[in-house]
ZAVOMI-481559 format. One line per field, with one value per residue: chain; residue in one letter; x, y, z of N, C-alpha, C, O in turn; residue number from 1. Coordinates in steps of 0.02 Angstrom, whole numbers, plus 50000, padded with zeros to 5 digits. Last residue first. Layout:
cadena	c(A_...);
residuo	c(a_...);
nxx	c(X_...);
nyy	c(Y_...);
nzz	c(Z_...);
caxx	c(X_...);
cayy	c(Y_...);
cazz	c(Z_...);
cxx	c(X_...);
cyy	c(Y_...);
czz	c(Z_...);
oxx	c(X_...);
oyy	c(Y_...);
ozz	c(Z_...);
num	c(NUM_...);
//
This chain:
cadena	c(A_A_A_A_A_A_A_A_A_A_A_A_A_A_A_A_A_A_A_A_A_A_A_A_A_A_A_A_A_A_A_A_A_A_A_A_A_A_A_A_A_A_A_A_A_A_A_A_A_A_A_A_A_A_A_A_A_A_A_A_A_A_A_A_A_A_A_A_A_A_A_A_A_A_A_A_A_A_A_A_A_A_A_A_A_A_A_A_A_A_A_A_A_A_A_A_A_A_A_A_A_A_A_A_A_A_A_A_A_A_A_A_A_A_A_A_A_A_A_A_A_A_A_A_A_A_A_A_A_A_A_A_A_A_A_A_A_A_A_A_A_A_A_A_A_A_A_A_A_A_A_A_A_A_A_A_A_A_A_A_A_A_A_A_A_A_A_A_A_A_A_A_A_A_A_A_A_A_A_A_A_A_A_A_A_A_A_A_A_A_A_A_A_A_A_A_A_A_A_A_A_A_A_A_A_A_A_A_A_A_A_A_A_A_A_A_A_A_A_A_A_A_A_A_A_A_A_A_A_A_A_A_A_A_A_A_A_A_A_A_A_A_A_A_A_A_A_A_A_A_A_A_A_A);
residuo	c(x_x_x_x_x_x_x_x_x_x_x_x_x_x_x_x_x_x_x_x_x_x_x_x_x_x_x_x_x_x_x_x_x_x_x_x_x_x_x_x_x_x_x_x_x_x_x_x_x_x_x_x_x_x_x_x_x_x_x_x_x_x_x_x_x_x_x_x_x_x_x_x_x_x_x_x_x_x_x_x_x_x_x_x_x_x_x_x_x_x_x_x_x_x_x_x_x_x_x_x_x_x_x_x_x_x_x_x_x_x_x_x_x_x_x_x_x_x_x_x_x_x_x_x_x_x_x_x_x_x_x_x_x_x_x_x_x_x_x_x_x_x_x_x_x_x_x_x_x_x_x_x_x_x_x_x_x_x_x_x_x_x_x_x_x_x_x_x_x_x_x_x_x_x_x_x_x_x_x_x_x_x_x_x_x_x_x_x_x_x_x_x_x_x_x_x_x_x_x_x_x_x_x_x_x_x_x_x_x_x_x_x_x_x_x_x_x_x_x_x_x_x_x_x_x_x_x_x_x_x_x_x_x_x_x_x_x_x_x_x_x_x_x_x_x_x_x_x_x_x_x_x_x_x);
nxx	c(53521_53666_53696_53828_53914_53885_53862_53740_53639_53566_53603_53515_53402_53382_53420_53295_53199_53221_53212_53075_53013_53042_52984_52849_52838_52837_52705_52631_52683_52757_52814_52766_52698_52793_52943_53019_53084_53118_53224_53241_53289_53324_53317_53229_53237_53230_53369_53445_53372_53265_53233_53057_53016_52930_52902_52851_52831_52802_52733_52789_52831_52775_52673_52657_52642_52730_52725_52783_52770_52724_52555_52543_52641_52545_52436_52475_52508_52396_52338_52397_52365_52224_52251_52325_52325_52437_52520_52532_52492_52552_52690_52708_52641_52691_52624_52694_52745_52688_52732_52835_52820_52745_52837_52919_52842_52813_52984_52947_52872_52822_52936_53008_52914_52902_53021_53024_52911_52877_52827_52878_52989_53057_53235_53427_53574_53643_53588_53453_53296_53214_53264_53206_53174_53273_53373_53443_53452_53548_53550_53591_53618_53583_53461_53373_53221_53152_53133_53281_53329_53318_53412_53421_53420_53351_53349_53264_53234_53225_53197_53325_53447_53402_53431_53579_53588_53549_53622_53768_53740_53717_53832_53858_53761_53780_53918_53893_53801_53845_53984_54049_54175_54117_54123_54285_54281_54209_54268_54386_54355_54238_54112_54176_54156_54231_54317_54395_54371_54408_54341_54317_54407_54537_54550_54552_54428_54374_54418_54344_54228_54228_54245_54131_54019_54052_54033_53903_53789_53684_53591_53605_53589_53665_53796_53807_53828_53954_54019_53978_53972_53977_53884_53717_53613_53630_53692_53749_53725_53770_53894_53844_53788_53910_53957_53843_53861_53987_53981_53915_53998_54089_53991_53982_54103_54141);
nyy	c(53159_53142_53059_53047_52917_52908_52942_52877_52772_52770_52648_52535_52580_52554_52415_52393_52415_52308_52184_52215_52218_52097_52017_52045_52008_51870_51828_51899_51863_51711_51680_51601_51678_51794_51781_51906_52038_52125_52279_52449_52615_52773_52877_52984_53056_53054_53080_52950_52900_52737_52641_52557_52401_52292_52159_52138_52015_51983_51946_52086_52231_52341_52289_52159_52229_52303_52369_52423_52460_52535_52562_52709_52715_52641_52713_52827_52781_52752_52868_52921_52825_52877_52991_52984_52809_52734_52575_52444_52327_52308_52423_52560_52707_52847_53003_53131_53259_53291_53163_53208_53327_53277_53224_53337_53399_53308_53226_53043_52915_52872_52849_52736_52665_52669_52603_52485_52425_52534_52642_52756_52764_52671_52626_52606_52530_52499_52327_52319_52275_52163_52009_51854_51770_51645_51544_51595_51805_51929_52076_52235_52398_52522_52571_52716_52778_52936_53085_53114_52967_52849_52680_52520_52351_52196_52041_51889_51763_51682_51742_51736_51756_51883_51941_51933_52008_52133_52155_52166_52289_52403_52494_52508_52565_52695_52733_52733_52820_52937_52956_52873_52810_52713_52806_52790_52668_52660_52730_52661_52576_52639_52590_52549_52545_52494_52433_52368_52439_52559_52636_52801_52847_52888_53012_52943_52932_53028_53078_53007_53038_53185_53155_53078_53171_53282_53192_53164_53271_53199_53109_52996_52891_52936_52931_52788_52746_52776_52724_52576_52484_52350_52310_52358_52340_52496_52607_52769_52880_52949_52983_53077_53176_53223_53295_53409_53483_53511_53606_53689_53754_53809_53915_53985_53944_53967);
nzz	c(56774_56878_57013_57174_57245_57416_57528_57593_57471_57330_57307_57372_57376_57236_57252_57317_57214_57125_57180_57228_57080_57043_57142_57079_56946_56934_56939_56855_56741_56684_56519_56418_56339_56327_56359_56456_56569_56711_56741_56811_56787_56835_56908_56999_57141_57322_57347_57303_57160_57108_56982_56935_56883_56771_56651_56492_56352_56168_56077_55981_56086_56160_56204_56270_56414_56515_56683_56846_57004_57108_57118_57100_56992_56876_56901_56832_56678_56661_56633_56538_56414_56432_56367_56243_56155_56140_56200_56073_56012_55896_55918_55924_55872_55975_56025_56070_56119_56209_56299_56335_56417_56508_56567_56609_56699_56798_56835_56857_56882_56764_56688_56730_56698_56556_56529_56564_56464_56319_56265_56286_56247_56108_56124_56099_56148_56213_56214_56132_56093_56034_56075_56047_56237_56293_56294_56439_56458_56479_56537_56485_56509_56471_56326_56357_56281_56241_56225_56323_56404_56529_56571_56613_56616_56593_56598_56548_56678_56812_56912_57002_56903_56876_57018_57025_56914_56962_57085_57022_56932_56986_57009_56885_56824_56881_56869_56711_56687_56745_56699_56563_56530_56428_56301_56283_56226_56118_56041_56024_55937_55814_55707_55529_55346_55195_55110_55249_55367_55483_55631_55719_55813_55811_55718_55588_55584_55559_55450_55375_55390_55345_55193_55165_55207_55088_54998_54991_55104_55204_55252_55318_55224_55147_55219_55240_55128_55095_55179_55224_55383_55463_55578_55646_55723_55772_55653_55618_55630_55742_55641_55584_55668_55728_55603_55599_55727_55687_55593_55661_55769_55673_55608_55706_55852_56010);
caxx	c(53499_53618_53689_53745_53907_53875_53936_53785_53681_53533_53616_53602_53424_53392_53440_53367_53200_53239_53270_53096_52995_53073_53047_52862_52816_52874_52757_52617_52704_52706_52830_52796_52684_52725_52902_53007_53055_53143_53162_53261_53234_53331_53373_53215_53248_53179_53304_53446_53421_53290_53269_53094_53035_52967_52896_52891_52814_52861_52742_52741_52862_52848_52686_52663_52611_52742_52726_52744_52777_52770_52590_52525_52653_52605_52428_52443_52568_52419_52284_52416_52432_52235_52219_52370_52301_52466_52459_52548_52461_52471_52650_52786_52611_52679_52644_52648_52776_52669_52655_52858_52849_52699_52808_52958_52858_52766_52940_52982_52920_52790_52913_53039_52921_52835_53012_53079_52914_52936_52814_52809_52992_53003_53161_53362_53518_53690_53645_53530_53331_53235_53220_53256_53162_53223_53297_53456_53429_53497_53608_53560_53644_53641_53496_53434_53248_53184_53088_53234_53356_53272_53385_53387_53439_53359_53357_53324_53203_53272_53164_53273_53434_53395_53349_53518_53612_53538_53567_53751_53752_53642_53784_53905_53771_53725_53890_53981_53802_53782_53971_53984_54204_54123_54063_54256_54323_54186_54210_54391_54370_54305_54120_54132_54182_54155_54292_54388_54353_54417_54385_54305_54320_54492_54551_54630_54460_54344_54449_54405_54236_54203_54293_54195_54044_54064_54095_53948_53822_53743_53562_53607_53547_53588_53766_53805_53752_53877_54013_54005_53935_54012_53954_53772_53637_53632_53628_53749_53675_53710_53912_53862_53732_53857_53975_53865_53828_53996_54031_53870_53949_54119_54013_53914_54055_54135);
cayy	c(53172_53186_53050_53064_52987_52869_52943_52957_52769_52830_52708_52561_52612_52601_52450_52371_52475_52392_52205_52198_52283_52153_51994_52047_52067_51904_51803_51905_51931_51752_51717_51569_51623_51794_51768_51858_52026_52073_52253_52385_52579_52729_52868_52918_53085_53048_53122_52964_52881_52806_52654_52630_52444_52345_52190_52133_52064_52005_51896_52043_52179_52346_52350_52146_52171_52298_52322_52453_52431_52525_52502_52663_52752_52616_52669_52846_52798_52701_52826_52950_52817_52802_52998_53013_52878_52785_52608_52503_52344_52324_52365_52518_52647_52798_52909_53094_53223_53339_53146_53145_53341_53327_53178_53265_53435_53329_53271_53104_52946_52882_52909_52803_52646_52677_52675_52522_52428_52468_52580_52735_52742_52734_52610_52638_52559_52537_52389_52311_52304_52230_52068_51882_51784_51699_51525_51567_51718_51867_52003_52169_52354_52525_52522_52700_52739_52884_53034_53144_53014_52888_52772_52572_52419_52249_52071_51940_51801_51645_51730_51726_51691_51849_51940_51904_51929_52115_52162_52103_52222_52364_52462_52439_52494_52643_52724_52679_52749_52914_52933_52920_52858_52690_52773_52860_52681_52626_52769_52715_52553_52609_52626_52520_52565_52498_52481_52375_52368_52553_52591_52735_52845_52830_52995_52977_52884_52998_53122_53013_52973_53176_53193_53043_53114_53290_53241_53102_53265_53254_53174_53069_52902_52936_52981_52847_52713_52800_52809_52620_52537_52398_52280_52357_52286_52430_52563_52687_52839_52928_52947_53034_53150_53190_53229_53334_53430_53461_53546_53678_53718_53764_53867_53958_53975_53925);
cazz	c(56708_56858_56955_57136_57209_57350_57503_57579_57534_57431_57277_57378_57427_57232_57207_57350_57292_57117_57166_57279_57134_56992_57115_57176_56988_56915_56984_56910_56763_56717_56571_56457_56344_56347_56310_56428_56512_56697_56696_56820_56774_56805_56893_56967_57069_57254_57352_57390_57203_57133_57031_56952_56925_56764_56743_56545_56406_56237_56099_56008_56032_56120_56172_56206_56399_56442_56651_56763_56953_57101_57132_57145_57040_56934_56920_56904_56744_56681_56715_56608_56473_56442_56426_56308_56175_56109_56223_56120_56077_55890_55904_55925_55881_55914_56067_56015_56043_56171_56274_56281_56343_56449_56532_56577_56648_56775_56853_56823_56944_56802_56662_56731_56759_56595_56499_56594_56547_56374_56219_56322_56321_56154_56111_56099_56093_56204_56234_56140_56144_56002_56081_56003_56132_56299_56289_56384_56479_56439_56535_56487_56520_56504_56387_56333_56359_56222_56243_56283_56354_56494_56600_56560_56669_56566_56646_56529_56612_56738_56869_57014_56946_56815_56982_57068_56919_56902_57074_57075_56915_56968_57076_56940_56791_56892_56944_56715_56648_56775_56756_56578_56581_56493_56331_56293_56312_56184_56069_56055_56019_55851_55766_55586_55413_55246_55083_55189_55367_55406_55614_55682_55823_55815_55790_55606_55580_55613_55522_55352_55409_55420_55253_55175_55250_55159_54985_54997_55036_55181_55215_55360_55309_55115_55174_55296_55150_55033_55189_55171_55337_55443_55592_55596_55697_55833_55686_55629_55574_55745_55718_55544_55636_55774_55634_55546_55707_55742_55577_55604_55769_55700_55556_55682_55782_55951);
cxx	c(53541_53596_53639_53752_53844_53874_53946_53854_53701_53586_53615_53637_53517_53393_53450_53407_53253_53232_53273_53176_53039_53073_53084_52933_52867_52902_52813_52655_52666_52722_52744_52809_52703_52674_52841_52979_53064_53074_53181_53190_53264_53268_53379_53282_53256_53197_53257_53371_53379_53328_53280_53139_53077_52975_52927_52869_52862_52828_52783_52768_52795_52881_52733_52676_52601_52712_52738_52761_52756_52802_52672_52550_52640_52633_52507_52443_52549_52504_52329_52382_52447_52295_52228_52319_52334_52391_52468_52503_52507_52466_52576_52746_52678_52681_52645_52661_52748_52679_52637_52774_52846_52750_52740_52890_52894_52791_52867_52949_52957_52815_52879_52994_52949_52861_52952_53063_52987_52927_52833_52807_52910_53000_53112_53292_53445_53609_53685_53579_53381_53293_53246_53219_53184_53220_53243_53361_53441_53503_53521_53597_53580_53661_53557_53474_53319_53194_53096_53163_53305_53328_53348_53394_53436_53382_53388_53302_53279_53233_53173_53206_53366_53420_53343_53445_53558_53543_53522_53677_53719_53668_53738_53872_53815_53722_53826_53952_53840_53775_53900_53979_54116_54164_54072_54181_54264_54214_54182_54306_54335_54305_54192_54159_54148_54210_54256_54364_54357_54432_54390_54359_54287_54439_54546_54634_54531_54384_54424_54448_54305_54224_54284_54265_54095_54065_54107_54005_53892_53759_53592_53575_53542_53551_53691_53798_53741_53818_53956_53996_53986_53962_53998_53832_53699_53664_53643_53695_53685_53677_53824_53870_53767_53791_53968_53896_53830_53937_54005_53921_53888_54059_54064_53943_54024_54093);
cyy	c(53193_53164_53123_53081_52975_52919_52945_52922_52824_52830_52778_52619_52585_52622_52516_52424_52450_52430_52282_52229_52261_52210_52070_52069_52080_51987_51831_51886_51938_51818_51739_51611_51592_51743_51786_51829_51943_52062_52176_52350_52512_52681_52840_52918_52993_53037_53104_53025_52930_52821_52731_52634_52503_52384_52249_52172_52060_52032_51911_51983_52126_52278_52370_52224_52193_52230_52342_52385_52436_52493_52490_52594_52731_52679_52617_52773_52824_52717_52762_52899_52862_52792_52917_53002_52881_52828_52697_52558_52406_52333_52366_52440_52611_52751_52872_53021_53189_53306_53209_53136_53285_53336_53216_53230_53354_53345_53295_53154_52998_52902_52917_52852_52701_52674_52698_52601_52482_52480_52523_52676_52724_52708_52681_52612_52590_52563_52434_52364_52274_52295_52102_51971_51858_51736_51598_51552_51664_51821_51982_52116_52302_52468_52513_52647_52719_52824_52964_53112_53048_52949_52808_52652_52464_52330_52119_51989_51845_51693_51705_51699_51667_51768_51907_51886_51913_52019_52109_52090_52158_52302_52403_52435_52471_52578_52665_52671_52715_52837_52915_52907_52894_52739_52756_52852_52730_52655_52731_52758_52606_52614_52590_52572_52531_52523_52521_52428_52400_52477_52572_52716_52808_52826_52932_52963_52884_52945_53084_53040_52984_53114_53199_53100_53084_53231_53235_53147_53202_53208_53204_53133_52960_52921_52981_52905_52764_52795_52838_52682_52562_52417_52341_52313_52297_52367_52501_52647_52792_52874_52901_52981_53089_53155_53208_53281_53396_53436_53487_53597_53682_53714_53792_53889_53968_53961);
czz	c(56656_56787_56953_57048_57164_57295_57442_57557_57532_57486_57308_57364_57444_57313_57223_57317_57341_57169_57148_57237_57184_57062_57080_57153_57053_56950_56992_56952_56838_56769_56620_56532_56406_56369_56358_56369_56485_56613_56695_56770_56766_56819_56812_56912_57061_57191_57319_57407_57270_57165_57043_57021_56925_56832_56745_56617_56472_56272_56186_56019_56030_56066_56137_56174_56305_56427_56562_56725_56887_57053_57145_57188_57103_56968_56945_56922_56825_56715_56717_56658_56532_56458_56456_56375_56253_56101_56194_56127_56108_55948_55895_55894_55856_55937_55997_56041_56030_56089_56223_56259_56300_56399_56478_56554_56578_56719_56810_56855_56915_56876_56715_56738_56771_56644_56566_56584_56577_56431_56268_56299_56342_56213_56130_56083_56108_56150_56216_56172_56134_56032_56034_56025_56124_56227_56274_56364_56415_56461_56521_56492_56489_56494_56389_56361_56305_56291_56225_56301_56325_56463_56516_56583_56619_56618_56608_56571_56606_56657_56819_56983_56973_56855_56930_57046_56977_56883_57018_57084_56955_56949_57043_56974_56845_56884_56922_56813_56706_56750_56774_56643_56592_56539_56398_56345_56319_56251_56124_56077_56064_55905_55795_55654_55473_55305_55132_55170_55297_55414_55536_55640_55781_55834_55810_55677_55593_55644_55551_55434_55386_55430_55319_55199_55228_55213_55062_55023_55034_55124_55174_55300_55332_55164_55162_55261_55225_55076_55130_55206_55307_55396_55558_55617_55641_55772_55740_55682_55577_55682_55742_55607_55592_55710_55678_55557_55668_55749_55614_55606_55725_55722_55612_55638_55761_55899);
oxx	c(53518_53638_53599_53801_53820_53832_53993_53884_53693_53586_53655_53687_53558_53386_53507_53427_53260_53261_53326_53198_53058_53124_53141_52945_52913_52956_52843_52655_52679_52759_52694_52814_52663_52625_52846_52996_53119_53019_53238_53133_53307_53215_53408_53288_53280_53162_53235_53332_53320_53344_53297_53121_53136_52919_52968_52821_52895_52790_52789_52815_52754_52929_52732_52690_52557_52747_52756_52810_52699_52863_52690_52560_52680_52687_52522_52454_52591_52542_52317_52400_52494_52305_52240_52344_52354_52385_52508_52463_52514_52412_52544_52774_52704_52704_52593_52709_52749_52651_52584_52758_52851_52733_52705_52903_52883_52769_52896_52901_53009_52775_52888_52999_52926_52811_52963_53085_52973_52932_52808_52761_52888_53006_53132_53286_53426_53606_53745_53599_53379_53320_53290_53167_53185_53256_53187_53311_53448_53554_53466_53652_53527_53718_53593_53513_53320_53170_53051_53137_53272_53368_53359_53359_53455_53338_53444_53242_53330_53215_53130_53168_53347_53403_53285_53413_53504_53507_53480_53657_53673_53628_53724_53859_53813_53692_53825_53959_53814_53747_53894_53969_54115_54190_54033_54174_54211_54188_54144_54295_54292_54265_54201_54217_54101_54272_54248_54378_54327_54477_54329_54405_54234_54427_54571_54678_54564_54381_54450_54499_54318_54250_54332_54321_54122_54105_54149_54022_53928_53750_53568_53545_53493_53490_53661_53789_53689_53766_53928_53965_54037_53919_54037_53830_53721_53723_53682_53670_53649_53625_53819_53834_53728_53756_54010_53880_53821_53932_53997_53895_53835_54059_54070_53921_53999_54052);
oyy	c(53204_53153_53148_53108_52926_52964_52970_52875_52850_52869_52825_52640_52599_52682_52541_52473_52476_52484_52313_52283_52317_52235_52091_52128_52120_52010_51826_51915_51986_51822_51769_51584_51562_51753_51791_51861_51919_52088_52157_52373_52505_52695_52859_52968_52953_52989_53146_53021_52941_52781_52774_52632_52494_52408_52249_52210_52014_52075_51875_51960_52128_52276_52409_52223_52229_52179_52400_52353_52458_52494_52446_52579_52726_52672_52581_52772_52838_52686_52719_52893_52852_52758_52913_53005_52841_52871_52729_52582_52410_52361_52418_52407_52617_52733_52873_52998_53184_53314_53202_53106_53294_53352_53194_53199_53340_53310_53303_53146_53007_52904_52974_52895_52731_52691_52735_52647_52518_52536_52468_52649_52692_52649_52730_52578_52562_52617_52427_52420_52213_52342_52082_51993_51905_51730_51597_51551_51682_51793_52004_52103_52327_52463_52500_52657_52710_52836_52934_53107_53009_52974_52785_52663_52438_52352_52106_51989_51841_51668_51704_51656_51608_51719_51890_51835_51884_51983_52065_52032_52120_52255_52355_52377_52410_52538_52606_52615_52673_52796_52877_52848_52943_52712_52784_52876_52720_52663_52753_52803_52607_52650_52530_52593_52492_52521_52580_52479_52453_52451_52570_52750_52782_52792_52943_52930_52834_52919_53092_53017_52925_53112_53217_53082_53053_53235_53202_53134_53202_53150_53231_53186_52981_52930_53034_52945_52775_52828_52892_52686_52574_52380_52376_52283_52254_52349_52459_52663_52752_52841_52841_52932_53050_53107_53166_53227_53338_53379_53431_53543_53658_53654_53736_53831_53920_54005);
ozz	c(56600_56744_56993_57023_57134_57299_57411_57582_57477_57534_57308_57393_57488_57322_57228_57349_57396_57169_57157_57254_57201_57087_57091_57143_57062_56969_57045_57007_56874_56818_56600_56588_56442_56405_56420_56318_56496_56620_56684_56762_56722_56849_56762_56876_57101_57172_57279_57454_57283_57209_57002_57080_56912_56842_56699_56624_56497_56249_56236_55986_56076_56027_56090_56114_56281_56427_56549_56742_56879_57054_57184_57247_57150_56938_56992_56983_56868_56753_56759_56717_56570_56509_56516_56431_56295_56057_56228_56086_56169_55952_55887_55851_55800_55992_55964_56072_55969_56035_56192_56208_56240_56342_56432_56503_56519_56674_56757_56892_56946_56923_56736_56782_56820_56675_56613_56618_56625_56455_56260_56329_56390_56230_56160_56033_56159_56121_56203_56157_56126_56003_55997_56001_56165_56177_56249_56400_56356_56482_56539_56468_56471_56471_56341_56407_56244_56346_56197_56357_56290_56503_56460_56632_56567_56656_56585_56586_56641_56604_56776_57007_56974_56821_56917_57054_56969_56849_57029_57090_56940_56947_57080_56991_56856_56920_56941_56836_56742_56786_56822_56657_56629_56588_56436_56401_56348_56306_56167_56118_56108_55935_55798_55654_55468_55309_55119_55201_55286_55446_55531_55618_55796_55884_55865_55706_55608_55700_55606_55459_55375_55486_55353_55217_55274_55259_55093_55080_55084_55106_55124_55311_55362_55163_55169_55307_55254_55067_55123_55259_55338_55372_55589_55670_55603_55773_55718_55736_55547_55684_55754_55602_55564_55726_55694_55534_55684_55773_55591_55618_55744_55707_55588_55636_55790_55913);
num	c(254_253_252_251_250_249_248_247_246_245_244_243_242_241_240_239_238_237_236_235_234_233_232_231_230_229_228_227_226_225_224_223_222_221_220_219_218_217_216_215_214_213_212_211_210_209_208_207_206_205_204_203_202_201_200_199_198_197_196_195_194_193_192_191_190_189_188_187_186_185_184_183_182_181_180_179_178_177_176_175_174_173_172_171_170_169_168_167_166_165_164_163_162_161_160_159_158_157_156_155_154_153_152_151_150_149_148_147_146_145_144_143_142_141_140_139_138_137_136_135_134_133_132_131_130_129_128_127_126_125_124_123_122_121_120_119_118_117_116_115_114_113_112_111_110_109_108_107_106_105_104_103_102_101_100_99_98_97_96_95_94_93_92_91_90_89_88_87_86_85_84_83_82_81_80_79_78_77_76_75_74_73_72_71_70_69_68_67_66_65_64_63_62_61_60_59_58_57_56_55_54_53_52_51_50_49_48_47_46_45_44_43_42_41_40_39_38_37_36_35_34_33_32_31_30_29_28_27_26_25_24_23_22_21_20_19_18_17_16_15_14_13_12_11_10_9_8_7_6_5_4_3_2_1);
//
């Protein structure tokens, strides 16, 4: 490939990226002044995007097509984890009547696979298929603290931003709290990522150790007790993750 083939293909990874969780449809003006490029060049990138079906033409506006969904559900570490974690997932959102989050870690990001919601439970920030800091969310902290060494000097070299008034963003205060669930098995999100939201958080692993992923039940704050909660999250993720340990079971890679 070329400098110039690989120059192309990031621009249209960066036009593909400027759509946002709450979109429906975006102009190709408003995907321009997100990404940077010149109008010229995103309406010939959304022009081919659209030949393939990768996106769809709503009037003047566009929107992500079918087709990137199929594509999305052939990821084998997504399309293995999310079927084992379903039955999981229902069980624990029966249990605790909270939203029930399944997550794996990207860069320094968490990326949710899945959620099923509770009725009643408050308006998160988390959507499938979307992104948070990982230090900021119980699913993130639960990952990070079963990574290898090298994985979490890189997301603490980048800097902890502040997601709320309570995220924890000095590095010596979140290492004694990823030593601490390591300990326990559990990581929590008391208001860091949203206010008013907290959550339970368990690390699924598969058959050698390697942390996969991350089970979460989350609530209001008011209403949710994380102490009760706890047992419930840690019990469904080390099921979880000694379904995943079975031999046969095909293995996920990062």
């Amino acid at each position: 490939m070329t400098s110039s083939d690989g120059s192309y293909l990031h621009r249209v990874a960066a036009v593909l990226d400027a759509f946002r969780a709450e979109d429906d449809e975006v102009s190709a003006a408003e995907l321009a002044r997100r990404t940077g490029l010149p109008k010229s060049t995103v309406h010939r990138i959304v022009l081919a995007l659209i030949e393939e079906g990768l996106l769809e033409r709503r009037g003047q506006e566009v929107r992500l097509g079918l087709k990137l969904f199929e594509i999305g559900q052939r990821v084998p570490r997504q399309r293995v984890l999310r079927d084992a974690a379903l039955p999981y997932m229902s069980d624990l959102r029966e249990a605790t009547r909270q939203t029930i989050h399944l997550a794996v870690l990207e860069g320094s990001e968490v990326v949710y696979v899945e959620i099923l919601r509770s009725s009643g439970g408050p308006d998160m920030p988390s959507r499938v298929g979307g992104r948070l800091p990982a230090h900021a969310t119980g699913v993130g902290k639960a990952i990070m603290a079963f990574s290898p060494p090298e994985v979490v000097h890189r997301i603490l070299d980048g800097g902890l931003a502040r997601v709320s008034e309570r995220t924890i963003t000095a590095p010596g205060l979140f290492v004694k709290e990823l030593d601490r669930i390591r300990r326990d098995g559990v990581a929590y999100d008391r208001e860091e990522s949203g206010h008013g939201i907290v959550c339970a958080a368990g690390p699924v692993l598969g058959r050698d150790g390697e942390v996969l992923g991350a089970l979460s039940a989350s609530g209001w704050s008011a209403r949710m007790r994380l102490d009760r909660v706890a047992p419930a999250v840690h019990t469904a993720a080390l099921a979880l993750s000694r379904t995943l340990g079975e031999p046969g079971r095909a293995r996920m890679r990062g």
